[in-house]
Every structure is written in structure tokens, then in C-alpha cells.
N, C-alpha and C positions, 0 to 999 in steps of 0.2 A: 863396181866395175864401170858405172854408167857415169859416174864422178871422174875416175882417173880418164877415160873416154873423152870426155870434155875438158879437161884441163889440155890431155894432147892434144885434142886438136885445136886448142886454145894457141898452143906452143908452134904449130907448123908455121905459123905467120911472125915468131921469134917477139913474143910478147911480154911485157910485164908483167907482176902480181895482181895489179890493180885489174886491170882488163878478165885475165885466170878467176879471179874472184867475182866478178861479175858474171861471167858466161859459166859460171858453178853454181852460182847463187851460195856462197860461203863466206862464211866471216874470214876474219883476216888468219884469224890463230887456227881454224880450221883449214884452210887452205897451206898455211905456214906447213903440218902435220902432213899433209899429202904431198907437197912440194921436197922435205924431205927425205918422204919413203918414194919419191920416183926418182928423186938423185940417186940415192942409194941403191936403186934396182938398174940404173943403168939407161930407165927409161926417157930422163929429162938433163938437159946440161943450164947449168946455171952460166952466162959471160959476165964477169965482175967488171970488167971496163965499162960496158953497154946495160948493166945492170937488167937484162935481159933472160929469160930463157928459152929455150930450142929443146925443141924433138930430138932424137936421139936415131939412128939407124932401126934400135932395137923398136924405141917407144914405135916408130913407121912400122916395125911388124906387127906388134900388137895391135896396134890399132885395124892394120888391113885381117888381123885376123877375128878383133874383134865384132867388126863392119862385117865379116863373110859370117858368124857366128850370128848376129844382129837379125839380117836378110834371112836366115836361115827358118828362124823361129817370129817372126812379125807376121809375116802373112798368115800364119795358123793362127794368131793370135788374133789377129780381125778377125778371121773368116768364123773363128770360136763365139767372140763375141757380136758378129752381125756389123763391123764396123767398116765393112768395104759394102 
């Protein structure tokens, strides 16, 4: 989750693969495979003119849902390990 996370919000700023693949830290064919399965889920749009892709209405909900899930469980997770 913390992959597809970072690719979206790779995509809010309407970015290429090259970029996606760096802020994933992924190979090219690993990124290819995720890119994909989030066309397919609705989550990411490919624009073939612009050779670009963009977030999706949907992928904006997951993500804010992800982020309120994220906030949720971080702080227990410092506070467990001593890291605040």
C-alpha cells in the first residue's frame, strides 16, 4: 500500500514514469506492473498526447483515506518504540 501511496501522490502533480519510478525507488518493469494494476482499478489515468499520468477522483480518495489510516496508527508507533 505504501508503494501505490507514493506513486499517487507521485501522479497529483500529472508526472511521467521516470519521475513515479524514482520517488518508488523501482525498476522500470516493476513500476510498468503497478502502473497497470492502478489503470485498471480506476485509480490512475494514463494521457497518451502528454505521455503523462494523473490521479484519478478515485485514486484522491484513497489516498485521503490512506493518509487518515497512516495519522491513525504512526503515533502509537513511535510512542511503542520511544521514537517521539
Amino acid at each position: 500500500m505504501d508503494i501505490v501511496a507514493i506513486i499517487l501522490e507521485s501522479a497529483t502533480g500529472k508526472v511521467g514514469k521516470t519521475k513515479m519510478m524514482y520517488n518508488a525507488f523501482l525498476s522500470y518493469n516493476q513500476l510498468r506492473e503497478y502502473l497497470i494494476a492502478l489503470q485498471e482499478s480506476g485509480l490512475l489515468e494514463y494521457e497518451q498526447g502528454t505521455r503523462i499520468y494523473k490521479i484519478t477522483d478515485k485514486g484522491m480518495h484513497f489516498l485521503q483515506i490512506y493518509n487518515h489510516v497512516d495519522n491513525l496508527v504512526t503515533p502509537s508507533h513511535y510512542l511503542k518504540y520511544g521514537n517521539l
